[in-house]
Biopython code that builds the backbone (N, CA, C, O; Angstrom):
import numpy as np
from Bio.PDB.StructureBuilder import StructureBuilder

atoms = [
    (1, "UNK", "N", (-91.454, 20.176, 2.366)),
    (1, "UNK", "CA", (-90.892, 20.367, 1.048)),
    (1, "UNK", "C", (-89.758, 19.371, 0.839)),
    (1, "UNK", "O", (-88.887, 19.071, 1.655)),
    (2, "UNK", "N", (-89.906, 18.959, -0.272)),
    (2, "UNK", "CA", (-88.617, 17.666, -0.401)),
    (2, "UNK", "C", (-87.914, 18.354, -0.900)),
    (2, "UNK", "O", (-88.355, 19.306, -1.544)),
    (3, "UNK", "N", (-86.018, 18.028, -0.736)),
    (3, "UNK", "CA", (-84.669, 18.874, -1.342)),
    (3, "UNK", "C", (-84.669, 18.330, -2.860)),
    (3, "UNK", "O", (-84.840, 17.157, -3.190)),
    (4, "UNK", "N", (-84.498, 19.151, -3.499)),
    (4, "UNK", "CA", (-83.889, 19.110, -4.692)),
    (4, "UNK", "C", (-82.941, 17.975, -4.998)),
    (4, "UNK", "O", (-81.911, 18.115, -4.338)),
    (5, "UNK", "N", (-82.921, 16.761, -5.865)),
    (5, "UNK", "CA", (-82.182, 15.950, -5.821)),
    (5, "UNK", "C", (-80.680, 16.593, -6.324)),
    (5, "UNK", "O", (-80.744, 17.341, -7.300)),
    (6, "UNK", "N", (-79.551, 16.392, -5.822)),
    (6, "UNK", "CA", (-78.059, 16.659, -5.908)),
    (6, "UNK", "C", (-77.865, 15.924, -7.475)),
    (6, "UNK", "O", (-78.335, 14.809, -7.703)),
    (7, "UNK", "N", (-77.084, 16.740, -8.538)),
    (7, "UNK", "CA", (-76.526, 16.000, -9.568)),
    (7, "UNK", "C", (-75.761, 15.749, -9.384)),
    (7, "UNK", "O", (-74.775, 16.315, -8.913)),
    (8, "UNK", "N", (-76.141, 13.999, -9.966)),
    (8, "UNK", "CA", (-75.072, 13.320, -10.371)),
    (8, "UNK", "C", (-73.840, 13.290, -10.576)),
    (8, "UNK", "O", (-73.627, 14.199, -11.380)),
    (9, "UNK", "N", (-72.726, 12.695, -10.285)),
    (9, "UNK", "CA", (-70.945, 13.040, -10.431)),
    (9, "UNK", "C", (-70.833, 12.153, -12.385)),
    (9, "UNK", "O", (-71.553, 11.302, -12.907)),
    (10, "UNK", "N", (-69.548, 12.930, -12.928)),
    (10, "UNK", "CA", (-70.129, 12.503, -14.509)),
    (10, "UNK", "C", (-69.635, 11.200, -14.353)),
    (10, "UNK", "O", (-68.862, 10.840, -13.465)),
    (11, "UNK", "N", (-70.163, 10.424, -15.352)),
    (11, "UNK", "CA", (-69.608, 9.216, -15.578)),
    (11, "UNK", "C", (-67.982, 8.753, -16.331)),
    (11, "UNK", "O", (-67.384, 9.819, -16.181)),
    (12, "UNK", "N", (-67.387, 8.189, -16.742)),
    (12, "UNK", "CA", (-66.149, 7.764, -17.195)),
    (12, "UNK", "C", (-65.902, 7.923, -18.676)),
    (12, "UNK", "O", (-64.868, 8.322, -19.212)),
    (13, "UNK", "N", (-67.472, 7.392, -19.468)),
    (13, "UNK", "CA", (-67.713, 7.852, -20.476)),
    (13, "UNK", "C", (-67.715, 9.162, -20.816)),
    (13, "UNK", "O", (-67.135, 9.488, -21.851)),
    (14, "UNK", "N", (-68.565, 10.449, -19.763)),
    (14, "UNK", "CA", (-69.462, 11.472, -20.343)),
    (14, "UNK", "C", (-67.682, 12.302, -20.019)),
    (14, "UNK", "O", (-67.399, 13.172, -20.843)),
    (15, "UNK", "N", (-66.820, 12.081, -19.124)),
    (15, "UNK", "CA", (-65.091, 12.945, -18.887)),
    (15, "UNK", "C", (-65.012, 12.689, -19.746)),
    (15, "UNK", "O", (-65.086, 13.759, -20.349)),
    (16, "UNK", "N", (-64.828, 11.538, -20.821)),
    (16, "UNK", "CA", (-63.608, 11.032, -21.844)),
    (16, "UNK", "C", (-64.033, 12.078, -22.778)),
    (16, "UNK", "O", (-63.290, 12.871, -23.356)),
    (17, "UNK", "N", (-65.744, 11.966, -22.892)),
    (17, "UNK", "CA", (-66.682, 13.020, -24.540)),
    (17, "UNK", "C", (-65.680, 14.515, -24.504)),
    (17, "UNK", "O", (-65.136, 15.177, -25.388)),
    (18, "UNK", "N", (-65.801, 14.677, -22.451)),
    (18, "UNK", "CA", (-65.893, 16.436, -22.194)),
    (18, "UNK", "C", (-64.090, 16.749, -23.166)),
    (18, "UNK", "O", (-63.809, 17.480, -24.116)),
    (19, "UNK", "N", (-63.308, 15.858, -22.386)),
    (19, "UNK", "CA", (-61.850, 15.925, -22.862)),
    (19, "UNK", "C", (-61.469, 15.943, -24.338)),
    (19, "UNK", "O", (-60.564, 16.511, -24.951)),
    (20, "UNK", "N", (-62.621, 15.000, -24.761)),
    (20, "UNK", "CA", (-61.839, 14.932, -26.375)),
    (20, "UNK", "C", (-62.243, 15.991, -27.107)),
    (20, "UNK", "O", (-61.601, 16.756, -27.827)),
    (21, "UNK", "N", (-63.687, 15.927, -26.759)),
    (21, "UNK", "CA", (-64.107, 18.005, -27.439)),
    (21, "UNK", "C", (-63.449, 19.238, -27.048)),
    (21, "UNK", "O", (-63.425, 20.290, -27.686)),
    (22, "UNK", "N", (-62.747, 18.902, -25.560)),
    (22, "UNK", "CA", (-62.212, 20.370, -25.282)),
    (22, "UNK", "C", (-60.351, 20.334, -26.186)),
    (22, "UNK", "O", (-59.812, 21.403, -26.474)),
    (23, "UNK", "N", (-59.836, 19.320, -26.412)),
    (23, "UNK", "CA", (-58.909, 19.372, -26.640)),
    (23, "UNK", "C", (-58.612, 18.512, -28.182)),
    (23, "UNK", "O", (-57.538, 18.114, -28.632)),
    (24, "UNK", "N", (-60.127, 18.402, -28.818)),
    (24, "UNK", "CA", (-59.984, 17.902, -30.220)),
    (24, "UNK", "C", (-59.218, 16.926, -30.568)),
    (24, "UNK", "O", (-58.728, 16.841, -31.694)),
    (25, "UNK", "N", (-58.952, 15.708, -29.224)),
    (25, "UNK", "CA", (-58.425, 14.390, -29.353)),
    (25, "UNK", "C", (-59.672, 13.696, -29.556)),
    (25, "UNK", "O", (-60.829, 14.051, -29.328)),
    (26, "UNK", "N", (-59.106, 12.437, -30.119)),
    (26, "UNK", "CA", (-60.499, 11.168, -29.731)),
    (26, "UNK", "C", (-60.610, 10.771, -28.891)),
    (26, "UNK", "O", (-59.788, 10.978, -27.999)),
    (27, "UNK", "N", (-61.548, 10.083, -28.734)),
    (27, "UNK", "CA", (-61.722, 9.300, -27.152)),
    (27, "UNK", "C", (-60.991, 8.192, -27.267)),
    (27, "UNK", "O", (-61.052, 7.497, -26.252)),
    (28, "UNK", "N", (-60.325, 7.765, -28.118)),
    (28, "UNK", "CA", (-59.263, 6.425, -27.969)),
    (28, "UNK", "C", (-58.170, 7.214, -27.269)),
    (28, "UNK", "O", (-57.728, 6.783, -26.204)),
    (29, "UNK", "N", (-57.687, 8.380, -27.815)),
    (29, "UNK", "CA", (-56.455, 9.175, -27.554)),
    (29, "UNK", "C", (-56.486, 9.340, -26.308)),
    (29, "UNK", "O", (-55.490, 8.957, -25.694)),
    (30, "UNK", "N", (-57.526, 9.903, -25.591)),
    (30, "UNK", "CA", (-58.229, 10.346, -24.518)),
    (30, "UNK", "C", (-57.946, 9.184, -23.727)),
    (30, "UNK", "O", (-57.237, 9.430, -22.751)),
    (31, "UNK", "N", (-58.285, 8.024, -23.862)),
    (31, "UNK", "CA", (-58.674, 6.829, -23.237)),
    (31, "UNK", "C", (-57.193, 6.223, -22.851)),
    (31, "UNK", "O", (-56.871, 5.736, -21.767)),
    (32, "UNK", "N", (-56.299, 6.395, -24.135)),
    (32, "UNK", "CA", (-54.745, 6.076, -24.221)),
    (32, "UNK", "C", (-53.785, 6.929, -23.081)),
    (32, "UNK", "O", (-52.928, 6.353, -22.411)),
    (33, "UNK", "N", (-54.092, 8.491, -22.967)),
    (33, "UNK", "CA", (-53.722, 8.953, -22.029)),
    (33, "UNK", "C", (-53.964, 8.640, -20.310)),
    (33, "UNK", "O", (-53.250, 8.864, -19.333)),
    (34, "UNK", "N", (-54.873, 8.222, -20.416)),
    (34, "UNK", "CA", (-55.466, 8.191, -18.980)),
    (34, "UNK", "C", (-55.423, 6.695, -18.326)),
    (34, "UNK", "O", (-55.682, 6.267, -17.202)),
    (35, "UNK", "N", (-54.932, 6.033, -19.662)),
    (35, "UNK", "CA", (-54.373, 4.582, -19.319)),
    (35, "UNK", "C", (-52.608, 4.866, -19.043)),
    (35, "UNK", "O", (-52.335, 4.167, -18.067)),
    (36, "UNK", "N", (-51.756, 5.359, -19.357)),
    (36, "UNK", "CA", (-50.585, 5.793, -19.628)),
    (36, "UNK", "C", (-50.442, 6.289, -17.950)),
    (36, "UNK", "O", (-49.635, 5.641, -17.285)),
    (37, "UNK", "N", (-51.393, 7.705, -17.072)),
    (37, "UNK", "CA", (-51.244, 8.217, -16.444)),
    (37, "UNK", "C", (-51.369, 7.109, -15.124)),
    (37, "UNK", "O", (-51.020, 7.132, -13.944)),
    (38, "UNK", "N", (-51.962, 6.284, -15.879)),
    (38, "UNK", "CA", (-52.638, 5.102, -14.806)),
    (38, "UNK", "C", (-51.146, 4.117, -14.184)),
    (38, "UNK", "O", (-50.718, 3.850, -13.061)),
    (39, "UNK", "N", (-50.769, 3.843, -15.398)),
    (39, "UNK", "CA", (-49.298, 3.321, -15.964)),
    (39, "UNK", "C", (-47.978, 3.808, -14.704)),
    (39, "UNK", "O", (-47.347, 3.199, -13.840)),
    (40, "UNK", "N", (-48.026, 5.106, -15.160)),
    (40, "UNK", "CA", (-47.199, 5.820, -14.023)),
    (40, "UNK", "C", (-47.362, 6.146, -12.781)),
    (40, "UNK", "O", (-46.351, 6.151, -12.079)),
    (41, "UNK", "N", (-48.282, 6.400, -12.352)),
    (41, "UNK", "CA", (-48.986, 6.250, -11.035)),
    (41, "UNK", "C", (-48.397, 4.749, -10.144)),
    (41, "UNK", "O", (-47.686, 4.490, -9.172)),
    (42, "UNK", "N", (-49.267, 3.963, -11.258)),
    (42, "UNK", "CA", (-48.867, 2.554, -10.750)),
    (42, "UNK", "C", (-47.449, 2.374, -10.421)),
    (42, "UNK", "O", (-47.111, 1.832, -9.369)),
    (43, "UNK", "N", (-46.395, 2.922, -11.504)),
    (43, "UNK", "CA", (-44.860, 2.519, -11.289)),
    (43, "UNK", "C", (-44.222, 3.549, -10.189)),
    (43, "UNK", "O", (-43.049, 3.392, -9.851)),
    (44, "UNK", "N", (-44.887, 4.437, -9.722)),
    (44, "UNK", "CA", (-44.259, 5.119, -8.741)),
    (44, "UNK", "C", (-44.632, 4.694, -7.436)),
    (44, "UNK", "O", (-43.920, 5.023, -6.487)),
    (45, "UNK", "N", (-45.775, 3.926, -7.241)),
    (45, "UNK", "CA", (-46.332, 3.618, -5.956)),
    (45, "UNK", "C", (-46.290, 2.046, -5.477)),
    (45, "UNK", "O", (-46.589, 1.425, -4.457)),
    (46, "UNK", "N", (-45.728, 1.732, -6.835)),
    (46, "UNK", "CA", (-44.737, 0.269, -6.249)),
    (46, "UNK", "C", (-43.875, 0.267, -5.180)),
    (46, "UNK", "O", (-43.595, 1.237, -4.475)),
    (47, "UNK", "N", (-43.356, -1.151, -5.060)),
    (47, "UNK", "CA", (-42.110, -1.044, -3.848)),
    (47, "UNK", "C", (-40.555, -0.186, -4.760)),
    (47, "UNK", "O", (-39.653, 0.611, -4.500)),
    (48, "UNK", "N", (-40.954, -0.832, -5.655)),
    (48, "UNK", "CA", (-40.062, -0.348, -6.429)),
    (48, "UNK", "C", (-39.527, 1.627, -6.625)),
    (48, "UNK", "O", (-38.530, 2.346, -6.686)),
    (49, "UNK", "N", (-41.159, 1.681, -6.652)),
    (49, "UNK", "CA", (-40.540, 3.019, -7.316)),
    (49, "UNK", "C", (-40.373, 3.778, -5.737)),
    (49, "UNK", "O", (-40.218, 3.227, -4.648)),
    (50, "UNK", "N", (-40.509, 5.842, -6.203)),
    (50, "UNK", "CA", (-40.573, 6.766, -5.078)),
    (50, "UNK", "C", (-41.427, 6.532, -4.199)),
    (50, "UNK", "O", (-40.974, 6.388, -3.064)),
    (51, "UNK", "N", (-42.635, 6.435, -4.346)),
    (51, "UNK", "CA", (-43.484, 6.044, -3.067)),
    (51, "UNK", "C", (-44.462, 7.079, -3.100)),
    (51, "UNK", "O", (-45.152, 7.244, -2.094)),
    (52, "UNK", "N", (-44.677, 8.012, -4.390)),
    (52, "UNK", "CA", (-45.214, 9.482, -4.343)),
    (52, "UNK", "C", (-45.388, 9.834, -5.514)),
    (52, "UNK", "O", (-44.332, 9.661, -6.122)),
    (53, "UNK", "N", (-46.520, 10.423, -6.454)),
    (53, "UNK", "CA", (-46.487, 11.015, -7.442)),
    (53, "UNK", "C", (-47.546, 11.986, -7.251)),
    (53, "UNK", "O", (-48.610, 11.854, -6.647)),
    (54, "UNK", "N", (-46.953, 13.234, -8.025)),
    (54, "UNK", "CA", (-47.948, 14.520, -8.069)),
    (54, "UNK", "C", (-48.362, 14.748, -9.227)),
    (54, "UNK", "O", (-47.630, 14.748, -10.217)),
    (55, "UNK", "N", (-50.047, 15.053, -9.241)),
    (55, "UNK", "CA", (-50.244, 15.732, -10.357)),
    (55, "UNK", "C", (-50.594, 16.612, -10.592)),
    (55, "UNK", "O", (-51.790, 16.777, -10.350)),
    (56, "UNK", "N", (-49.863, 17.717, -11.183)),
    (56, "UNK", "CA", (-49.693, 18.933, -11.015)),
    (56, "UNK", "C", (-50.925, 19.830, -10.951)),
    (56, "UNK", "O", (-51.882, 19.747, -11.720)),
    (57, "UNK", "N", (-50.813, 20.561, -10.103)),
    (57, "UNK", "CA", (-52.146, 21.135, -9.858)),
    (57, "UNK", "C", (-53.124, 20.866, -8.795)),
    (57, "UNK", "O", (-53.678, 21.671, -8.048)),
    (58, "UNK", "N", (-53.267, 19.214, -8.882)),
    (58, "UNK", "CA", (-54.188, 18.812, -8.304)),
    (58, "UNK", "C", (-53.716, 18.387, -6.966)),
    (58, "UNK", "O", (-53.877, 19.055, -5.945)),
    (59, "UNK", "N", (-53.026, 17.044, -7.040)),
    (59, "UNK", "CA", (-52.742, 16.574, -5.935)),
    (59, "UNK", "C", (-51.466, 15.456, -5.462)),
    (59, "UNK", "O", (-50.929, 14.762, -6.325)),
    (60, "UNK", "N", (-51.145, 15.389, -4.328)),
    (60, "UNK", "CA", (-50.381, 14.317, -4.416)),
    (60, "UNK", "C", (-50.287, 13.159, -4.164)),
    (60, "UNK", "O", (-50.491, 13.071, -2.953)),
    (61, "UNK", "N", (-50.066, 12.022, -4.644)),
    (61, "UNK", "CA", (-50.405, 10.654, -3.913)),
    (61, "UNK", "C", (-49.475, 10.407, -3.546)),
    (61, "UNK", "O", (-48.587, 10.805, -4.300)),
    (62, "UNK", "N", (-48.990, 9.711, -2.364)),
    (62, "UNK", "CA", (-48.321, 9.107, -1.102)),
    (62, "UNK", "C", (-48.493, 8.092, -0.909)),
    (62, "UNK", "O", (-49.676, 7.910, -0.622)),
    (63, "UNK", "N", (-47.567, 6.681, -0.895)),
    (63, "UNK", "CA", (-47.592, 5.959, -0.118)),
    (63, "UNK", "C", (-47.039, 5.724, 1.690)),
    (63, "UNK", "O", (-45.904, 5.304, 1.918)),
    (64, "UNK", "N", (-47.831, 5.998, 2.614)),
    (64, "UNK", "CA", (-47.403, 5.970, 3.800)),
    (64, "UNK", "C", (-46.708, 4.388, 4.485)),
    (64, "UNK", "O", (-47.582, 3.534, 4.335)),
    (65, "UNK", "N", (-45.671, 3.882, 5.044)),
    (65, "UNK", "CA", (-45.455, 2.850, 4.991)),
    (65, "UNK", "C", (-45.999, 2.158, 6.742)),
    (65, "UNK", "O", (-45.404, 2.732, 7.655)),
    (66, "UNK", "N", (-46.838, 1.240, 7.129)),
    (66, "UNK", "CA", (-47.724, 1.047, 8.603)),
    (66, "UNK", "C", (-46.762, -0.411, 9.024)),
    (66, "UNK", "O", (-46.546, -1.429, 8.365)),
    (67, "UNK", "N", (-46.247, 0.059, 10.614)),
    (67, "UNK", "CA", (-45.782, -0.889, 10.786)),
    (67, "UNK", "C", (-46.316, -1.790, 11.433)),
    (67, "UNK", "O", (-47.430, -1.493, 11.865)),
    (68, "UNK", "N", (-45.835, -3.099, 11.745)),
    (68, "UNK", "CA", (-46.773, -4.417, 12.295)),
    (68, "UNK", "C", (-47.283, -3.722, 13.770)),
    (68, "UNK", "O", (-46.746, -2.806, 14.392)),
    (69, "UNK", "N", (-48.216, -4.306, 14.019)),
    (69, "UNK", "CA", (-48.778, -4.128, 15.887)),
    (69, "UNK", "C", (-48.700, -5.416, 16.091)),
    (69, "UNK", "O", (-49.119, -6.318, 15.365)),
    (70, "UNK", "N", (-47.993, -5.506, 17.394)),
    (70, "UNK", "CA", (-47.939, -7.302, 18.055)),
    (70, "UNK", "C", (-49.376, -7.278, 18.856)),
    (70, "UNK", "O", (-50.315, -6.498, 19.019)),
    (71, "UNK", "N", (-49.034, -8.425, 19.205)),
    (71, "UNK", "CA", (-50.681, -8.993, 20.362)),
    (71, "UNK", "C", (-50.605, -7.798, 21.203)),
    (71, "UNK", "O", (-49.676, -7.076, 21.565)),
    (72, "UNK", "N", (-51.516, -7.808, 21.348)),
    (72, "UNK", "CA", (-51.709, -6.605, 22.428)),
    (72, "UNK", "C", (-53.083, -6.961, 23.311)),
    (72, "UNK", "O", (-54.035, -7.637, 22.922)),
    (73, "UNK", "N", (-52.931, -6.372, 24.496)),
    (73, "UNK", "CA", (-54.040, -6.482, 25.733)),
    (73, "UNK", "C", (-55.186, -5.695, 25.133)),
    (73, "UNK", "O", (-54.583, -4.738, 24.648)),
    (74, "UNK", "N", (-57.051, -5.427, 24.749)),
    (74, "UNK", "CA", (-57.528, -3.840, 24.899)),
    (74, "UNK", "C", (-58.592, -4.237, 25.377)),
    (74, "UNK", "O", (-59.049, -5.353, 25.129)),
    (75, "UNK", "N", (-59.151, -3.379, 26.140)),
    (75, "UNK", "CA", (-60.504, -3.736, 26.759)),
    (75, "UNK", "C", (-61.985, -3.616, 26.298)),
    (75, "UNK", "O", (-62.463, -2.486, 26.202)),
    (76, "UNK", "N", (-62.729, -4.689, 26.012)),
    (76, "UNK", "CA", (-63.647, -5.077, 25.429)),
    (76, "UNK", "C", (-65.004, -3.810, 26.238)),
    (76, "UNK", "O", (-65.482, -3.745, 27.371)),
    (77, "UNK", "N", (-65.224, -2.961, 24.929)),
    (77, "UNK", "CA", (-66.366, -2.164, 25.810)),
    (77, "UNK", "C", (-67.628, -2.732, 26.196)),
    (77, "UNK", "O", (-68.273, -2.062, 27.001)),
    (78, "UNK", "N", (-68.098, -3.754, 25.827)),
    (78, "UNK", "CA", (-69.144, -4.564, 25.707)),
    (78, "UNK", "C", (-69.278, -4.703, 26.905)),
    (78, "UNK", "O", (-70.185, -4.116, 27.495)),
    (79, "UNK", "N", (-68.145, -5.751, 27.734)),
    (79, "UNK", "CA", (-68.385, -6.692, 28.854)),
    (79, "UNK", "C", (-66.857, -5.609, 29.922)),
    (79, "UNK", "O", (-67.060, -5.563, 31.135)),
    (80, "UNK", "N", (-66.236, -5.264, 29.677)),
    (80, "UNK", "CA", (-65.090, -3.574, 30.344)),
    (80, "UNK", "C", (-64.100, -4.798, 30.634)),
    (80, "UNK", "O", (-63.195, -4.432, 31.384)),
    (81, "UNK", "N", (-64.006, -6.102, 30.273)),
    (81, "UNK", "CA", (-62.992, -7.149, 30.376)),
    (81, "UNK", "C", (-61.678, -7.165, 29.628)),
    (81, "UNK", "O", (-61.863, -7.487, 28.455)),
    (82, "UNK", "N", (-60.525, -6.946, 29.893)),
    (82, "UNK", "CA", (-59.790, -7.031, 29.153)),
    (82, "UNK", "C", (-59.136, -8.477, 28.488)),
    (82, "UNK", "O", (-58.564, -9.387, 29.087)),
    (83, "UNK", "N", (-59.409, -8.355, 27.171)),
    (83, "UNK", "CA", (-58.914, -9.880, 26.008)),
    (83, "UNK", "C", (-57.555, -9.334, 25.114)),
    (83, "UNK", "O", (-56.933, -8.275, 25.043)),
    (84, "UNK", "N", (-57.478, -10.493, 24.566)),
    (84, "UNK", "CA", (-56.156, -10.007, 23.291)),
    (84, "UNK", "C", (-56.540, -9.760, 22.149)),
    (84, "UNK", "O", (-57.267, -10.571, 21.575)),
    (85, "UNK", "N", (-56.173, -8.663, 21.582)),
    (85, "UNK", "CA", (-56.474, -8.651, 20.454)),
    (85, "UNK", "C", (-55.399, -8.880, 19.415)),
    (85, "UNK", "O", (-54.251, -8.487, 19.621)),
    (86, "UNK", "N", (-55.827, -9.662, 18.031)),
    (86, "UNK", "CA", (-55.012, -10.259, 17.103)),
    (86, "UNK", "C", (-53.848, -8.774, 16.772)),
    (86, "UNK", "O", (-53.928, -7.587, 17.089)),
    (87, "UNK", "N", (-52.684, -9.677, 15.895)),
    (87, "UNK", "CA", (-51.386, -8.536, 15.993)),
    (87, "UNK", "C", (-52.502, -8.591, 14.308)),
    (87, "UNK", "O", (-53.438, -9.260, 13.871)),
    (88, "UNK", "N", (-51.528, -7.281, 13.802)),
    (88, "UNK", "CA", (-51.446, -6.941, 12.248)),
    (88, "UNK", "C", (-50.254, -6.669, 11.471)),
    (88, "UNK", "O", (-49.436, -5.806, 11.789)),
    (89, "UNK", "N", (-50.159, -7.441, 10.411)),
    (89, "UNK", "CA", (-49.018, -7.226, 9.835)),
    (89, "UNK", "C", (-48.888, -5.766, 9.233)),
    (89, "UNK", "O", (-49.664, -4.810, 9.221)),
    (90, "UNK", "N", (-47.702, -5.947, 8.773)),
    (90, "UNK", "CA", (-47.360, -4.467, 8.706)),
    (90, "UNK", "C", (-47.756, -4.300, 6.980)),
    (90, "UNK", "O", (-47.815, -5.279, 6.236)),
    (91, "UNK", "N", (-48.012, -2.845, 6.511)),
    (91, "UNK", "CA", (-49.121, -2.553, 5.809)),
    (91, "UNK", "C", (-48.628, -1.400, 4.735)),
    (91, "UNK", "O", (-47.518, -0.939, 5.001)),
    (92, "UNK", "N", (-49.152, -0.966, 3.790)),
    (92, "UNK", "CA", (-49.068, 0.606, 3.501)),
    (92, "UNK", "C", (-50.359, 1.211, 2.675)),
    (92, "UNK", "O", (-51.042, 0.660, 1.812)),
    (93, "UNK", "N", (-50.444, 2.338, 3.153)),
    (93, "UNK", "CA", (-51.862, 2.882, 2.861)),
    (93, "UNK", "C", (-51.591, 3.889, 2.206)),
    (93, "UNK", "O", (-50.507, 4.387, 2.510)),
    (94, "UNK", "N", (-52.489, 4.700, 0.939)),
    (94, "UNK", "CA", (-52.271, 5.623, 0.316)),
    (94, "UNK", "C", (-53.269, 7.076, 0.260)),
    (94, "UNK", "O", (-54.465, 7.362, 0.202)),
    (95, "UNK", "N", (-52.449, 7.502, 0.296)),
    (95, "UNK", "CA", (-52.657, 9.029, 0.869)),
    (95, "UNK", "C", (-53.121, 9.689, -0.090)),
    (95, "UNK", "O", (-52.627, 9.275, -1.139)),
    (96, "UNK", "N", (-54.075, 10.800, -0.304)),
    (96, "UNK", "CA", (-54.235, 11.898, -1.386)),
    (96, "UNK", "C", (-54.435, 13.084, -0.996)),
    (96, "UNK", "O", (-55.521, 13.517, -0.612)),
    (97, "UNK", "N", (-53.213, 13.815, -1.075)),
    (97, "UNK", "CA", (-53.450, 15.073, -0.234)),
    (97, "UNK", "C", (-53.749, 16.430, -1.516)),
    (97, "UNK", "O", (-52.982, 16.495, -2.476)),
    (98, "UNK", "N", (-54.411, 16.999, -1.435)),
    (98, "UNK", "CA", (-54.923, 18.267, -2.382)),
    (98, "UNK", "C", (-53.750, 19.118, -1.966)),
    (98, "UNK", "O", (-53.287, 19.483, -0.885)),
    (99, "UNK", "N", (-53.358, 19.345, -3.604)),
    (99, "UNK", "CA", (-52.674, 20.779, -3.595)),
    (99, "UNK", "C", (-53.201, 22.013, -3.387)),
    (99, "UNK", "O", (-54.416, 21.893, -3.228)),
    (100, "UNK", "N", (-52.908, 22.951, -3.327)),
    (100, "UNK", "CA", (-53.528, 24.577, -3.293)),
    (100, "UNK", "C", (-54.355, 24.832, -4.781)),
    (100, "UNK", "O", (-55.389, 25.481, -4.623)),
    (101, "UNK", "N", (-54.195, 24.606, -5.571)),
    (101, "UNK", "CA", (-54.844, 25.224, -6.638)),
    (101, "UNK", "C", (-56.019, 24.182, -6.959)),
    (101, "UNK", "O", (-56.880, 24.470, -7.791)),
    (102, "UNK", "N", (-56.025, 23.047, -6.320)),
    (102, "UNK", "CA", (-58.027, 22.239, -6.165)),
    (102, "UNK", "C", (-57.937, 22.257, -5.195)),
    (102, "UNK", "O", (-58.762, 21.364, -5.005)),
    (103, "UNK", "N", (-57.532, 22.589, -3.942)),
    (103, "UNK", "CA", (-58.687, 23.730, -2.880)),
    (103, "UNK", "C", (-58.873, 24.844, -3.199)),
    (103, "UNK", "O", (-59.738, 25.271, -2.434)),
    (104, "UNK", "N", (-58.445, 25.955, -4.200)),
    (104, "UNK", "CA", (-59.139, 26.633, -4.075)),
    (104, "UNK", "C", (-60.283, 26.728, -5.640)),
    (104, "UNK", "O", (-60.984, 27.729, -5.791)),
    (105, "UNK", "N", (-60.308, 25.802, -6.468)),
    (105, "UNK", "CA", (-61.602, 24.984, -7.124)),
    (105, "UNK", "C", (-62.623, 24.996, -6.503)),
    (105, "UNK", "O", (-63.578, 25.669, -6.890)),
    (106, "UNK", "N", (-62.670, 24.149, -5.237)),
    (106, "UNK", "CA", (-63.798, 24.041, -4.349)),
    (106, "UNK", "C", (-64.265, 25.154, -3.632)),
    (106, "UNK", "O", (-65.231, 25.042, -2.877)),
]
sb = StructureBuilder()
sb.init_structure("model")
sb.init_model(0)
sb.init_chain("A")
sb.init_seg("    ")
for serial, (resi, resn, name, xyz) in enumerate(atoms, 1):
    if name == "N":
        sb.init_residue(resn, " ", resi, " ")
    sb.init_atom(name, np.array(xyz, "f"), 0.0, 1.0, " ", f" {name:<3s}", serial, name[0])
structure = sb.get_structure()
């Protein structure tokens, strides 16, 4: 027996339709907000800004800050020889941790 194909996640278009009907904005308005939210996001997760923005309910984004690794010795599982492996500069990666009220959504 073949599984049931999984639906689809909505598209960018079909959120903007769901939002502007549930809340009787247009989809420019719609489109204006979610550019705006985009806006702030962006200015908080600069160097500049906190390093963190929440959105309420959902979740929080984090910037974590990764520091450099120098040359270092590690052993090649291939051949059990130990080589150098290249350093990495130092980095920052972003985090999305779920609040309590979209875990318990899911």
């Amino acid at each position: 027996m073949a599984k049931a194909a999984a639906p689809k996640p909505p598209t960018k278009t079909e959120i903007f339709a769901r939002i502007a009907e549930a809340t009787s904005l247009t989809k420019k308005d719609v489109d204006a907000v979610f550019r705006a939210l985009t806006d702030e996001i962006a200015k908080e997760l600069s160097t500049s800004g906190s390093g963190q923005f929440t959105l309420p309910g959902l979740a929080k984004i984090l910037v974590q800050h990764q520091d450099a690794k120098p040359k270092r010795k590690v052993r090649n599982p291939g051949t059990g020889e130990m080589q150098w492996a290249d350093p990495k500069p130092a980095s920052r990666k972003v985090k999305v941790r779920p609040l309590k009220a979209l875990k318990d959504m899911a």
